[in-house]
C-alpha positions as CSV (number, residue, x, y, z in Angstrom):
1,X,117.7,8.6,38.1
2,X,117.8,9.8,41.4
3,X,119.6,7.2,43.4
4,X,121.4,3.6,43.2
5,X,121.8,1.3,45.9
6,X,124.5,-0.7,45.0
7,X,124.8,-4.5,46.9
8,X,127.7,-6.7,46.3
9,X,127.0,-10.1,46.9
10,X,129.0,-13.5,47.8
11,X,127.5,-16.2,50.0
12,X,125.1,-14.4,51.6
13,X,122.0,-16.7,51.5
14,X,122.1,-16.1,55.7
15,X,121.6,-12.4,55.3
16,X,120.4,-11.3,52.1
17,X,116.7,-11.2,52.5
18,X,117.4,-9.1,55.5
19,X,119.4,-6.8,53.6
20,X,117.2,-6.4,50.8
21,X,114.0,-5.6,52.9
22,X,116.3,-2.7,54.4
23,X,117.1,-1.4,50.4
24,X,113.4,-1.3,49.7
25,X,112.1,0.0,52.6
26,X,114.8,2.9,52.3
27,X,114.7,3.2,48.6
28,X,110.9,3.4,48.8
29,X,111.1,6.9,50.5
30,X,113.6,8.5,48.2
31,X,111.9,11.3,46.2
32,X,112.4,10.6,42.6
33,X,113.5,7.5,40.5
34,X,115.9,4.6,42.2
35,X,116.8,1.7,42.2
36,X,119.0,-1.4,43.8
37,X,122.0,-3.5,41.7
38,X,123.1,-6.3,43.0
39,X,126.2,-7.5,41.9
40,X,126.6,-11.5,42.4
41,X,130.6,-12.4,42.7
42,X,130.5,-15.8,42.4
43,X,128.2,-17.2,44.6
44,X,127.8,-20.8,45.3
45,X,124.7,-21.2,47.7
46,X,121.7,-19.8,47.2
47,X,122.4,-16.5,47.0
48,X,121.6,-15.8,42.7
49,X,118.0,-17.9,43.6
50,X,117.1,-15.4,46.0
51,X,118.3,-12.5,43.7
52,X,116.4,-13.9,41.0
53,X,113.3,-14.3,43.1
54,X,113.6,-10.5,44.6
55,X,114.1,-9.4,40.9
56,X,111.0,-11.2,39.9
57,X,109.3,-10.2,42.6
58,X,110.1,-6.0,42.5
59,X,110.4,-6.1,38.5
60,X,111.6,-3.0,37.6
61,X,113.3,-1.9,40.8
62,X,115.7,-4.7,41.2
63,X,118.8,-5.4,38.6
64,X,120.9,-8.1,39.0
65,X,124.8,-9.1,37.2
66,X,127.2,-11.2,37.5
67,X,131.1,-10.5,38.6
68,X,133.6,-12.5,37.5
69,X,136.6,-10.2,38.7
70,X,136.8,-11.6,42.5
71,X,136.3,-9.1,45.4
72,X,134.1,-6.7,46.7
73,X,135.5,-3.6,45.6
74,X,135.2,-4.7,41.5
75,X,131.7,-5.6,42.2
76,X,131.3,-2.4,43.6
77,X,132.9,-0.9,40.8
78,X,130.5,-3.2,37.9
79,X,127.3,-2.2,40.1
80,X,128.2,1.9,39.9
81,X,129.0,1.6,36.0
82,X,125.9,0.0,35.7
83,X,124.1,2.2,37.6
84,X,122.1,5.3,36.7
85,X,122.0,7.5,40.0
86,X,123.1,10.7,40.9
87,X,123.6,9.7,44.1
88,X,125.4,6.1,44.9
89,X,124.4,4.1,48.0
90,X,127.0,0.6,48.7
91,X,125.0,-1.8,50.7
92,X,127.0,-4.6,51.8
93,X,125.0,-8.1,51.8
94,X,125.2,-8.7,55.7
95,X,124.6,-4.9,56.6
96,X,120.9,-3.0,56.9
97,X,119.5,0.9,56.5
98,X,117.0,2.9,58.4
99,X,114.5,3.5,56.4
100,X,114.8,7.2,56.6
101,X,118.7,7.2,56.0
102,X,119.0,7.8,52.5
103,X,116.2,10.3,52.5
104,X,117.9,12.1,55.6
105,X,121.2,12.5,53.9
106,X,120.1,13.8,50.3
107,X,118.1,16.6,52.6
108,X,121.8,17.2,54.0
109,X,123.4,16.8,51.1
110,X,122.8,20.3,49.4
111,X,126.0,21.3,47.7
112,X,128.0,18.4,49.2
113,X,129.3,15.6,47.3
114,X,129.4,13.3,50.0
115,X,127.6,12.7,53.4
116,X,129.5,11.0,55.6
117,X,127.0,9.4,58.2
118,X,127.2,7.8,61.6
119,X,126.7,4.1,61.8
120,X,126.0,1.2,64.9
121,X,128.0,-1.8,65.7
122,X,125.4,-4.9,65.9
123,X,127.5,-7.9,67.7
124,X,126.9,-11.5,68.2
125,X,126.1,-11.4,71.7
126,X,123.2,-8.4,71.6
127,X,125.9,-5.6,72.2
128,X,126.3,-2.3,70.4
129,X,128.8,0.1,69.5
130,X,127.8,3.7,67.6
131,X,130.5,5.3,65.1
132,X,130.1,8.9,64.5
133,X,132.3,10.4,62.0
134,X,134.9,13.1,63.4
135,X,134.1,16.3,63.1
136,X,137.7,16.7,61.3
137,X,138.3,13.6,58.9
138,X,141.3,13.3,58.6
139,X,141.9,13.0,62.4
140,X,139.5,10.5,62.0
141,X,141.0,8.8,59.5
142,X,144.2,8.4,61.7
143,X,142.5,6.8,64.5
144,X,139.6,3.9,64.9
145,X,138.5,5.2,61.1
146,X,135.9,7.6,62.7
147,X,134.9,8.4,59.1
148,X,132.2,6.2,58.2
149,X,131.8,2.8,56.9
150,X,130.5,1.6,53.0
151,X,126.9,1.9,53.9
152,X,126.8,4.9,55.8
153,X,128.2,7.2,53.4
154,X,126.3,8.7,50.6
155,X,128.3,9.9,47.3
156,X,127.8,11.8,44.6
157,X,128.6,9.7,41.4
158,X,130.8,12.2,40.4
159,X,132.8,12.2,43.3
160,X,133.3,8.9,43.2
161,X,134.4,8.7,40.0
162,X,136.9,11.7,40.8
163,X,138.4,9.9,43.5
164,X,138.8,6.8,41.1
165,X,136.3,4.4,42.2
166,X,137.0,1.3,44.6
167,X,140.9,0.0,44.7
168,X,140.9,-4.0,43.4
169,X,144.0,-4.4,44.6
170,X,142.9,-4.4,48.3
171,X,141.6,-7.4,50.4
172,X,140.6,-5.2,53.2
173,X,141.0,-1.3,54.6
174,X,138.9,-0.7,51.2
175,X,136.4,2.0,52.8
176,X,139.4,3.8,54.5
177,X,141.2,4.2,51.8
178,X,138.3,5.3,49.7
179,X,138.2,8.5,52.4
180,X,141.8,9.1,51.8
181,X,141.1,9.7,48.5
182,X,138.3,11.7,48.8
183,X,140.1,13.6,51.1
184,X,142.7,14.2,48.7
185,X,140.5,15.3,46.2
186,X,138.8,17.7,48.4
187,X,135.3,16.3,48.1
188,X,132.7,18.5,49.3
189,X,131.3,16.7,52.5
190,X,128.6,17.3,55.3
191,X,128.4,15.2,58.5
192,X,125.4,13.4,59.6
193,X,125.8,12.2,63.0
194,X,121.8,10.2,63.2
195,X,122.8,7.0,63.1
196,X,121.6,5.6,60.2
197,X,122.6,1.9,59.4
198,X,124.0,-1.3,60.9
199,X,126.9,-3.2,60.6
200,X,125.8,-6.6,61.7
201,X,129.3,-8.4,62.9
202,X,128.9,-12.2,63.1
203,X,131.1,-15.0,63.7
204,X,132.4,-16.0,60.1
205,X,136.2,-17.4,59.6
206,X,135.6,-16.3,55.6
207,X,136.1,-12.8,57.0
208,X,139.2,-11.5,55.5
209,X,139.9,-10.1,59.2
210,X,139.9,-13.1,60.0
211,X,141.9,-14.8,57.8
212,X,144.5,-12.6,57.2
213,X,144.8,-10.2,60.2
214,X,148.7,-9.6,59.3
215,X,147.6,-8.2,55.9
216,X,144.9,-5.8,57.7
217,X,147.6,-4.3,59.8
218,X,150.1,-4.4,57.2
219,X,147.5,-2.2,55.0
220,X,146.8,0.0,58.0
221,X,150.1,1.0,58.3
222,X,150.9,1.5,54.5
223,X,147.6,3.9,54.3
224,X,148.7,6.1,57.6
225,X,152.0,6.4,56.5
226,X,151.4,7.4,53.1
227,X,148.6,9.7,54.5
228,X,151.3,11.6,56.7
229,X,153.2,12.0,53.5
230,X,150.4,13.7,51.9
231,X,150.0,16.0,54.7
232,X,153.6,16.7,55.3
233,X,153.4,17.8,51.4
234,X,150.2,19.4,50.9
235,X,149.1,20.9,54.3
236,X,152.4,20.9,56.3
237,X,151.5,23.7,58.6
238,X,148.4,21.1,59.6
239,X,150.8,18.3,59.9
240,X,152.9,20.1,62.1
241,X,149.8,21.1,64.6
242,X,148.8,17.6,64.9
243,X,152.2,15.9,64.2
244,X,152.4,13.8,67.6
245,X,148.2,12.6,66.8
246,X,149.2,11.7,63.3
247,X,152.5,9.8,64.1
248,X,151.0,8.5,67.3
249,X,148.2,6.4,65.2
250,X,151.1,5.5,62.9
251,X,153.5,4.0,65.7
252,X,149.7,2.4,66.7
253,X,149.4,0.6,63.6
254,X,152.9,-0.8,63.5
255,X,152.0,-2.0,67.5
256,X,149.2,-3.8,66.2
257,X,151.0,-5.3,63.5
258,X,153.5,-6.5,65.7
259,X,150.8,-9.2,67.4
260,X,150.5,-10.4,64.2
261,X,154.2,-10.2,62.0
262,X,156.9,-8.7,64.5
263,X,159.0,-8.6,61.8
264,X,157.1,-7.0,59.0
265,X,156.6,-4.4,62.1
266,X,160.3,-4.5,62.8
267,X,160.6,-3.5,59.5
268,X,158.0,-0.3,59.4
269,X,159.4,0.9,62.7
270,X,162.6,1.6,61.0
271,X,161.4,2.8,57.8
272,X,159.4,5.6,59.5
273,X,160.6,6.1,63.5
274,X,164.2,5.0,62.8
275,X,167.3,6.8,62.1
276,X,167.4,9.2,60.4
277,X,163.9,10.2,61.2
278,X,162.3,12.8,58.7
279,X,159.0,12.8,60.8
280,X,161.4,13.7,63.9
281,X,159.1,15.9,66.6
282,X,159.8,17.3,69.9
283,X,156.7,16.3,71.3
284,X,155.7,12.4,72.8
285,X,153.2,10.7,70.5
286,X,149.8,10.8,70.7
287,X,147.5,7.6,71.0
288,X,150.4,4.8,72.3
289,X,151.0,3.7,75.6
290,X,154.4,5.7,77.8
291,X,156.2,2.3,77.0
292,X,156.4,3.2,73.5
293,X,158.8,6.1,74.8
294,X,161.8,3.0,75.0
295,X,161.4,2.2,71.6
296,X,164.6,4.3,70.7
297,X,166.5,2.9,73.1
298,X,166.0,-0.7,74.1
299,X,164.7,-1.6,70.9
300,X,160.9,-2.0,69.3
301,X,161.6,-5.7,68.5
302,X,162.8,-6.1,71.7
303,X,160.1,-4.4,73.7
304,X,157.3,-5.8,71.4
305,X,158.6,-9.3,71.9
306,X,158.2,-8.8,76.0
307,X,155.0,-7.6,75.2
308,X,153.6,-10.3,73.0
309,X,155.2,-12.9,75.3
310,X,153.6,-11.2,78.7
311,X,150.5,-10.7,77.0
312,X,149.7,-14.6,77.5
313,X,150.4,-14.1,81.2
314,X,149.5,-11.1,83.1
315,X,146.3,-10.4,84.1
316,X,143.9,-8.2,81.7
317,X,143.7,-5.5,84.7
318,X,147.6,-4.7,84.8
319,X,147.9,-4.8,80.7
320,X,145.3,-2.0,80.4
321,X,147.5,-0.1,82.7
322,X,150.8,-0.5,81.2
323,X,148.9,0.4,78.1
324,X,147.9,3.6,79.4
């Protein structure tokens, strides 16, 4: 078999059929065998009738299974041991593909494990946003995640299953984390900057973002830091060239932690920029506002509590400039 596409589903009667005419219509010009999963995680609309009906419908190309381990990542997990490709494409249930995407990036692929592809922002209100993946990515990793998304990678069972498949364990930051990992492990990659698929936002309060923005931070902050320990260990003389980027995204992440649990962020502050600081540099951080220069001395909880509380007063113009 030549490729999977791999869909986890929950509750997606809205967007599925969308998402599956996408699969096809990609999957159709893959040369060789394929064919989609889906992976139902415990739907209860009428999301396994429309699976049922698509499997009927395309007999032979469509699978379907059931989840009972809650999450995306597990059903992303059961759908890639199920699978049979060479080549594993995740597919969320509310995202699309180009039809040429898959067939682009195996072209690209040649002795890569991994294509890491570029992917567009589809908003409620008709706006777009393009993603292309940095050309180094690990300083991509650091900052805005400019390293692909679920559906715009393309991986190599293999490297997957080097990297150890999808962490369980995580409610959200599950794609960035993958990276890290395959970073680690020194996957073979290759960079396709075409975009080629969609990540269709929509106004949804079962969004973990949305219901637990603290723990997204929180996660954010756990991965970057660990991340710098990684480098500090494994590729120090790298660290130190992009030590006030790396740190800079760190000190970021706790920022944007603070709107949500100044305290948790209290607490990271001093666990990585406190005293004694291992990560000390002689150079001011990359990707924080010159505020973030008092820290040391007038305090972060201090500072970050002005902030938050001025933040429901000044005008949007002056905030982007003390940002800055």
């Amino acid at each position: 078999m030549k490729l999977s596409i791999i869909i986890p589903t929950l509750n997606a009667e809205r967007f599925l059929p969308r998402t599956l005419k996408s699969a096809l219509a990609a999957g159709a010009q893959v040369p060789g065998p394929w064919e989609i999963i889906a992976v139902d995680n415990g739907s209860s609309d009428r999301t396994l009738d429309l699976l049922k009906r698509a499997v009927k419908d395309h007999s032979g190309r469509i699978r379907l299974a059931t989840c009972s381990t809650p999450g995306a990542a597990a059903a992303r997990n059961l759908g890639a041991s199920l699978s049979s490709g060479e080549w594993l494409q995740f597919l969320d249930a509310d995202d699309t593909l180009a039809p040429d995407k898959i067939t682009r990036q195996l072209e690209l692929a040649h002795s890569a494990d991994w294509v890491v592809g570029a992917y567009r922002h589809l908003y409620p209100d008709g706006s777009t946003e393009d993603s292309i993946p940095h050309a180094d990515l690990w300083l991509g990793l650091f900052h805005d995640f400019r390293t692909g998304c679920t559906h715009s990678h393309l991986l190599r069972r293999t490297a997957l299953d080097r990297a150890g498949g999808w962490d369980e364990r995580l409610a959200s930051n599950q794609d960035p984390e993958l990276v890290f990992r395959l970073l680690k492990a020194e996957t073979p990659h290759v960079i396709d900057p075409v975009v080629g698929s969609f990540y269709h936002h929509h106004d949804s309060a079962d969004r973990i973002t949305h219901r637990d923005p603290a723990g997204g931070c929180q996660r954010r902050v756990q991965m970057l830091a660990a991340a710098n320990s990684y480098l500090i260990a494994h590729r120090p003389e790298y660290w130190r060239e992009h030590a006030p980027y790396f740190l800079g995204a760190l000190l970021r992440a706790i920022r944007m932690l603070a709107t949500f649990d100044l305290e948790s962020a209290s607490d990271a502050y001093r666990a990585y920029f406190g005293h004694p600081n291992e990560w000390a540099i002689d150079q001011s951080y990359e990707l924080v506002g010159r505020y973030t220069r008092l820290y040391p001395y007038l305090g972060f909880r201090n500072l970050e509590r002005l902030r938050l509380a001025l933040a429901t007063v000044l005008p949007e113009a002056l905030k982007r400039r003390l940002k800055a």
